[in-house]
C-alpha positions as CSV (number, residue, x, y, z in Angstrom):
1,X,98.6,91.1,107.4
2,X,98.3,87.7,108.7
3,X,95.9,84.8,107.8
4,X,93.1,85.4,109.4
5,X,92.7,89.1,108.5
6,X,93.3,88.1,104.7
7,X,90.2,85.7,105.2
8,X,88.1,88.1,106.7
9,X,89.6,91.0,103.7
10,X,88.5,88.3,101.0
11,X,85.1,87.2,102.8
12,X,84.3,91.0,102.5
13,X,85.6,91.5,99.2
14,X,82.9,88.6,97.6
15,X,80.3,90.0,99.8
16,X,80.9,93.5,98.6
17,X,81.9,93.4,95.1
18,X,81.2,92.0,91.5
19,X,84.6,90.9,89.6
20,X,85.9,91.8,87.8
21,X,86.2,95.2,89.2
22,X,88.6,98.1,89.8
23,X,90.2,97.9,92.7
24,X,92.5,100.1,94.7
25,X,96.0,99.9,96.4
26,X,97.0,102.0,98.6
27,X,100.9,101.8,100.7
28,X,102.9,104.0,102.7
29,X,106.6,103.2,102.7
30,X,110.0,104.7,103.3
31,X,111.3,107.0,100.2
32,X,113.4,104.7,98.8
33,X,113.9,103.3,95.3
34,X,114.7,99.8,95.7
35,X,111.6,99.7,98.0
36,X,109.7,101.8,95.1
37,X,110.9,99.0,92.6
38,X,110.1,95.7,94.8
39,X,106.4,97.7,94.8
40,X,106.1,98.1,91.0
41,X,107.3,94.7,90.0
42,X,104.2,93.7,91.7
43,X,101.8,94.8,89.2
44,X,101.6,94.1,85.7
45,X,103.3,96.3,83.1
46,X,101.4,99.2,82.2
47,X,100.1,99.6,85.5
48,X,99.5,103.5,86.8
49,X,100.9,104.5,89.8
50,X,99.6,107.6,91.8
51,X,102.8,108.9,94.0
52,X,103.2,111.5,96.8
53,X,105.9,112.4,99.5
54,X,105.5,113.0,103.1
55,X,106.5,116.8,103.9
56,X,109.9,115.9,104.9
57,X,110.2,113.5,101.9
58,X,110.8,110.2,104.3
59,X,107.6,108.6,103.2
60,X,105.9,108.0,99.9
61,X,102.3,107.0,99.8
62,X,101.3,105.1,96.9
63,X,98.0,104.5,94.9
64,X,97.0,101.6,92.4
65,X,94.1,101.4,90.8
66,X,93.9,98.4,88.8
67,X,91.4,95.5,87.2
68,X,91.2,92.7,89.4
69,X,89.5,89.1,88.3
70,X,88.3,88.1,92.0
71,X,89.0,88.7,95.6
72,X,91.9,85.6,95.8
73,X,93.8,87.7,93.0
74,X,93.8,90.9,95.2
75,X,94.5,88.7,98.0
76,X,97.8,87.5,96.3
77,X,99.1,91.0,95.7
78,X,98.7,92.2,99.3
79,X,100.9,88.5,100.3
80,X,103.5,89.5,97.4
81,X,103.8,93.2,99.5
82,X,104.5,91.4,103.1
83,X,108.2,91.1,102.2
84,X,108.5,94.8,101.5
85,X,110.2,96.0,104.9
86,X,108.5,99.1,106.2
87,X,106.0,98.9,103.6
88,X,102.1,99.9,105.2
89,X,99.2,98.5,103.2
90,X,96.1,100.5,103.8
């Protein structure tokens, strides 16, 4: 995601939402643990994770839903997930 779209993701979140609020996560990526890790170390400890596998097992889609404070603090997790190679956020 590059600058611009992460302005226009944040404008939307203020427009749209009263924070704190639950907000969700969602990320396709390759099946792999070191990429499953790098996702996880993200978030705060304690944080649930919804997991499922493509059909062939090659993928793994991944759901967070977690208290965020504003838009700028779900705006930092999605720039903490752009070094994640092959990682989708959705």
């Amino acid at each position: 995601m590059d600058q611009e779209k992460y302005n226009q993701l944040r404008e939307q979140l203020i427009e749209s939402t009263q924070w704190p609020s639950l907000y969700m996560f969602k990320f396709i990526m390759p099946n792999k643990d070191e990429k499953l890790e790098a996702v996880k170390a993200i978030f705060p400890k304690g944080t649930q994770f919804a997991f499922k596998t493509s059909k062939d097992m090659r993928f793994l889609s991944i759901t967070v839903k977690i208290t965020m404070q504003d838009a700028d603090a779900v705006i930092a997790i999605y720039e903490q997930t752009r070094h994640i190679e092959g990682l989708l956020a959705l």
